[in-house]
Each structure stands twice: as structure tokens, then as C-alpha cells.
C-alpha positions in Angstrom: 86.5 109.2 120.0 87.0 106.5 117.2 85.8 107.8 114.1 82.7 105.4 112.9 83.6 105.5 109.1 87.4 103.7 109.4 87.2 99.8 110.2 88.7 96.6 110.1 87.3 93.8 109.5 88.8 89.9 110.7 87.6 87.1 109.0 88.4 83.6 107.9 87.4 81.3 105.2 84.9 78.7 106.7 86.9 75.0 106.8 90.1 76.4 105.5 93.2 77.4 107.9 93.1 81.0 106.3 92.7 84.0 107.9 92.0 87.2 106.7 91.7 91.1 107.7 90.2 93.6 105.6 90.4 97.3 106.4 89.4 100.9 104.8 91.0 104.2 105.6 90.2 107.6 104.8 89.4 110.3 108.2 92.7 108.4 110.5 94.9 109.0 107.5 93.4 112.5 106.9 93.5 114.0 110.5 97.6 112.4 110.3 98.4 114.5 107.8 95.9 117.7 108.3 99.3 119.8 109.5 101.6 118.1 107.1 100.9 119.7 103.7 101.7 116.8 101.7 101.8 116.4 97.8 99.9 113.6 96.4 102.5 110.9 96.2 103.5 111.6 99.6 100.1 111.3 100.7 99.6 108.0 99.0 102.6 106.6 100.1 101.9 107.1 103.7 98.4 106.2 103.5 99.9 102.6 102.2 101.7 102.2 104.3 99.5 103.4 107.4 96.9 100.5 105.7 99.9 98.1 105.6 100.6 98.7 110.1 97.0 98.8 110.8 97.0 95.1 108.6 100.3 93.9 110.8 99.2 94.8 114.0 96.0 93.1 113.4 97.3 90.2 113.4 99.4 90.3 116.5 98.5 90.3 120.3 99.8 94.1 120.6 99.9 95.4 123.7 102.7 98.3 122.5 102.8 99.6 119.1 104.1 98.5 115.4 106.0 101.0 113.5 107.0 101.0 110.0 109.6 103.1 108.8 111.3 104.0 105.9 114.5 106.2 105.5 116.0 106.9 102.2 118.9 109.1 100.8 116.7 110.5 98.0 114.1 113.4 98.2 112.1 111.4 100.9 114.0 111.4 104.0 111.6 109.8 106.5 108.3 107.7 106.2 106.6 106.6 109.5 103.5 104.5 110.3 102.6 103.6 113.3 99.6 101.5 115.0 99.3 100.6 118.8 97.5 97.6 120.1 93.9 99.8 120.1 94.4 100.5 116.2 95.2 104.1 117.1 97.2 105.4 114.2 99.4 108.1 113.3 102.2 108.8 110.8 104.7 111.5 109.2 106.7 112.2 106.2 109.8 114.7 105.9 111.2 115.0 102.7 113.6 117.8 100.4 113.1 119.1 97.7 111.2 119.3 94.3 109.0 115.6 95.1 106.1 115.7 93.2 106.5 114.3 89.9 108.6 111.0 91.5 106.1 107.9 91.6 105.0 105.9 95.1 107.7 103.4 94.7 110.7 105.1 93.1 110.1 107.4 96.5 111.1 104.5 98.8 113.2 101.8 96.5 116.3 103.2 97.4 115.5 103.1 101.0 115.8 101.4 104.5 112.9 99.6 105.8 112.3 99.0 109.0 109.7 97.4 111.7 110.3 97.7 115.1 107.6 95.9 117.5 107.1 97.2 121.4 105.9 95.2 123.5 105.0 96.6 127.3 106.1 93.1 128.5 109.2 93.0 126.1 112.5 93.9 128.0 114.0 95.5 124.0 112.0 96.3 121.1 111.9 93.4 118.2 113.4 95.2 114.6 113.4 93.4 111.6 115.1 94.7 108.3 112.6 94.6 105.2 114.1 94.2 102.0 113.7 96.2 99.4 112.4 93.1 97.0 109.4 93.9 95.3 107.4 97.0 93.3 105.2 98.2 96.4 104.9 98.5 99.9 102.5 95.3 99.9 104.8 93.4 97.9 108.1 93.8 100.1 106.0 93.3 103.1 104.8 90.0 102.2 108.2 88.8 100.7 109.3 89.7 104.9 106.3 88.2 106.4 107.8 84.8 104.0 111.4 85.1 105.4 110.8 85.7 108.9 108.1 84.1 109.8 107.6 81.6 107.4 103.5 82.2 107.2 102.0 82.5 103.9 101.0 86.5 103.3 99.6 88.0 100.8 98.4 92.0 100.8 96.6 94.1 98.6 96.3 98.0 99.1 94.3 100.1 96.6 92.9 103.4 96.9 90.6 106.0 95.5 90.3 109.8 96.0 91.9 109.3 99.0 90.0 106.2 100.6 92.2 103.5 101.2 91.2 99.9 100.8 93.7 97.2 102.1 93.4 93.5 102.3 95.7 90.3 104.3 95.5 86.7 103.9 97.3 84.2 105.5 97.8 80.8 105.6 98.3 79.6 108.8 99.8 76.5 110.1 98.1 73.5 109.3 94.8 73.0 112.2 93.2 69.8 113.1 89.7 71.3 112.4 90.3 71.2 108.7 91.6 67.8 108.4 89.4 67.1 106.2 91.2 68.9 103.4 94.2 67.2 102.2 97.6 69.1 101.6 96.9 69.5 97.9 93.3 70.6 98.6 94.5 73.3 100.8 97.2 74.5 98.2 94.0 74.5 95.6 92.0 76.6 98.0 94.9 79.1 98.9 95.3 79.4 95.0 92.1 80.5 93.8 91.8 82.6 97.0 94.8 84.7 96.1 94.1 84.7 92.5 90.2 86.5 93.1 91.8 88.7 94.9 94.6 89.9 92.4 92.0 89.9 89.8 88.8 91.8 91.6 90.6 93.3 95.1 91.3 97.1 92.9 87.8 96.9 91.7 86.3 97.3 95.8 83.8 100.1 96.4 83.9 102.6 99.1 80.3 102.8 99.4 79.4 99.4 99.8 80.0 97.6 103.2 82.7 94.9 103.9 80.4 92.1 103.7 79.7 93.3 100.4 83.4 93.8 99.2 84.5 90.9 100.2 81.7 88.8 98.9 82.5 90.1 95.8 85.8 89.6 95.8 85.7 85.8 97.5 82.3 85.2 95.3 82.8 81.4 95.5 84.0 81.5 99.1 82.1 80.9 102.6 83.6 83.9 104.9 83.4 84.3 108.6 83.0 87.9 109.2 83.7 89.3 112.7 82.6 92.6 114.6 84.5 95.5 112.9 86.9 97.3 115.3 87.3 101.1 114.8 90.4 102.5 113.7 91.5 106.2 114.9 94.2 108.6 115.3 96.2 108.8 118.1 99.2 110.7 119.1 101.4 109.0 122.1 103.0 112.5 122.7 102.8 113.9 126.0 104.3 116.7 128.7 105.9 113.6 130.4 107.4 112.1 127.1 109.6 115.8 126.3 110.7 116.1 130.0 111.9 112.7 130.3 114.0 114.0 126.4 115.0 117.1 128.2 116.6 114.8 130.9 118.3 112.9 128.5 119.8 115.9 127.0 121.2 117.1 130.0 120.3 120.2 132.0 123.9 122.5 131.1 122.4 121.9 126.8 119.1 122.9 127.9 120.6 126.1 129.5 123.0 126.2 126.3 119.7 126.1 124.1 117.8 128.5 126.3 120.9 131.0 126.3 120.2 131.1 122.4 116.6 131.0 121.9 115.4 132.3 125.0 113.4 128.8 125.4 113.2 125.5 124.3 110.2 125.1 121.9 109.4 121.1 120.2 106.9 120.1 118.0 105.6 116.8 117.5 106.0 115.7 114.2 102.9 113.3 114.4 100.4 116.0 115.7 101.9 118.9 115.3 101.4 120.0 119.2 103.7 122.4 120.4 105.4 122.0 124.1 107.7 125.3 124.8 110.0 125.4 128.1 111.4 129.0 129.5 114.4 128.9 131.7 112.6 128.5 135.0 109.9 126.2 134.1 113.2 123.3 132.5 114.7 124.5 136.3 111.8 123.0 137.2 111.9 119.4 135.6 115.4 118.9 136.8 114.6 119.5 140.3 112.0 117.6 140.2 113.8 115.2 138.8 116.5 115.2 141.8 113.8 115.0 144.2 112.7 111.6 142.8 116.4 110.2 142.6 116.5 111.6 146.6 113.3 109.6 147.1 
């Protein structure tokens, strides 16, 4: 069930070719990390970026998932966030060693980031290399969304005891309905439109609704606000999903593992559910799985 309290909001700024999406996390983020233990920068970090994929995806015609991922050689190991094309969410940190006292982005400048796109219609998943240019997650993101796609982006991400507020404009390509604004217009527009939000975005409250944010914020703006869409966790794990892994391991490894440990026991990172095979019941999913080559 989608939890009532996490939303994003679409919008656009009436008679301009800018877009926007506005979103505010707190439960999603909390049940992804319920089993994870993480310190407080940890926390933060994946909560901006779980903001920054629910923002991304938002803006595409998903029918897969966006993931964002961040690998590093440091302390943090591995930073995921990931948001399918219903807003589900879920992510997961793994990380070594003493962490705490290390600040957001000295956590992840060192690092790989990465965005793969799926696509159920897509014969390979899209991955694009983000680079590390920039002093936040929002920063290096829109310095990406520049390169690659060559749309105006601009994103904000600020949170509170543990809400998270996050905000993306864009400029889109230049639409007929707005003629009437001139190029130089337009640039005026997009100006002041970044600059409120850079100087009143941090200042959003959690207890007042989007309307009222972003009214605030865009005080001498005309917004278009859309139906909210809920934003929950979801974990794509599944009995299926560690069979079809077993397969790919090979059934004389899983005998190997079983010989060892008496069975094979994962655990999804994401949700921390537990799927545990003994000897006959991993019998099982290869024969099965030579009955449906047979057939």
C-alpha cells in the first residue's frame, strides 16, 4: 500500500517552457533502511540520493527502473537508489569501517557514479558515467543532465530530522505555446526562477503542503500544480529472481556451497528477506529447470 504522507508533485510555470517536480520523503526512506543500521551521514546520503532517482525517473516514461549507484574505494563501498516506473523505491549502503565523523560529500567524491536505466522494451540497459564535478549529489547530477542531454537542470535537496525535501526544474526545448516570450525573456524567467529557489528552497516546511511550499518559494510565479502521485517502498526481490542466480551459478557450485554450509542461505540487501535452499529443494530448481529446456 502507498504510504499517504510521501509525494511528488509535477508542475510547470504557466506560459513558460519550464517544468518542474517537487517531492518530500520521509516513511519510503525510512522503511529502506529499517534493517540497515545506518549512521547519520549514511543515512543522509542515501536519502539524497533516493530524492535525487525518485526526481529522475519522474521525468522519464519508465516502464523499468532508474538506479543510481555509487561505488568508491574509501570507507563507503556501495550506495544504491533505485526507483521503478510506479515511484516504488528502495536503496542500500555497505560501507567499512570507522564512518561517522566523514561529511555527505567527502563519502562519495572519490567515487564512481553511475545510472543505469531499464527499460522492459529496451533490448540492453542505458548506463551513463556521472562525473564527479560538483559539491553534492544535486550538483553532479545536474552538471550530467547538461552533458548528456543537453536540457537545462537544476535540483535542490534539503532535509530536516530526517524529512527530505527535493526540488527539479527544467527548461525544456523551446514550445510554440510560449511564443510569445522572446529568447531573452525566457533566459530572464529561467533566471529568477532558479535564483528563488537557491535563495528560499532550504527554508521549505514539512508541515505545510506543496502548494504552499512552492508558493513560497516561486512567490512571483503562476504554477500549474498536478495530482500528487504516492511514492512507496518496493523491493523487486523474489523466489524466481534467486533461482534464476542459482542457475547462473551452476548446479556442481551450489552442491560445492551446500557441501560447506549444509545450504545455501541469501539475503537481500534491499529488504533484508531471507531465501535459504537445502540440498534437495536446489535439486529441485535444476530439474525443473531441464524440464523447461526439454519443453
Amino acid at each position: 500500500m502507498h504510504n499517504s504522507e510521501d509525494k511528488l508533485h509535477r508542475f510547470i510555470f504557466e506560459n513558460t517552457d519550464i517544468r518542474g517536480n517537487y517531492v518530500k520523503l520521509s516513511h519510503t526512506i525510512k522503511k529502506a533502511t529499517e534493517h540497515q543500521a545506518l549512521p547519520q551521514n549514511l543515512h543522509t546520503t542515501l536519502g539524497e540520493l533516493m530524492v535525487a532517482s525518485s526526481l529522475l525517473a519522474s521525468t522519464l516514461k519508465l516502464d523499468g527502473s532508474l538506479t543510481l549507484q555509487i561505488q568508491t574505494n574509501g570507507p563507503l563501498k556501495l550506495l544504491i537508489a533505485e526507483c521503478n516506473g510506479n515511484l516504488g523505491m528502495r536503496g542500500t549502503v555497505k560501507w567499512n569501517g570507522p564512518i561517522e565523523s566523514v561529511a555527505p560529500i567527502d563519502l562519495i567524491k572519490e567515487g564512481h557514479f553511475i545510472i543505469t536505466l531499464i527499460q522492459k522494451n529496451a533490448k540492453t540497459p542505458y548506463q551513463g558515467i556521472v562525473p564527479m564535478e560538483g559539491n553534492s549529489i544535486s550538483e553532479l547530477l545536474e552538471n550530467y543532465m547538461l552533458r548528456s542531454e543537453q536540457i537545462q537542470t537544476k535540483l535542490w535537496i534539503h532535509s530536516k530530522n530526517d524529512i527530505f525535501h527535493g526540488l527539479l526544474i527544467q527548461k525544456l526545448p523551446f514550445n510554440s505555446s510560449v511564443e510569445e516570450l522572446n529568447h531573452d525573456e525566457m533566459k530572464s524567467v529561467w533566471e529568477r526562477i532558479i535564483e528563488s529557489a537557491n535563495q528560499s528552497f532550504h527554508s521549505v516546511h514539512s508541515e505545510l503542503e506543496a502548494s504552499e511550499n512552492l508558493q513560497n518559494v516561486f512567490y512571483s510565479e503562476t504554477i500549474r500544480l498536478y495530482d500528487p502521485t504516492s511514492l512507496s517502498f518496493a523491493c523487486s526481490c523474489s523466489k524466481k529472481s534467486v533461482e534464476n542466480m542459482l542457475r547462473l551459478i551452476g548446479k556442481e557450485e551450489c552442491k560445492s556451497i551446500i557441501e560447506e554450509q549444509t545450504s545455501i542461505t541469501i539475503h537481500c540487501d534491499f529488504c533484508n528477506e531471507c531465501y535459504q535452499y537445502l540440498e534437495d529443494e536446489v535439486d529441485f530448481v535444476f530439474s525443473e529447470s531441464n524440464n523447461s529446456t526439454k519443453h
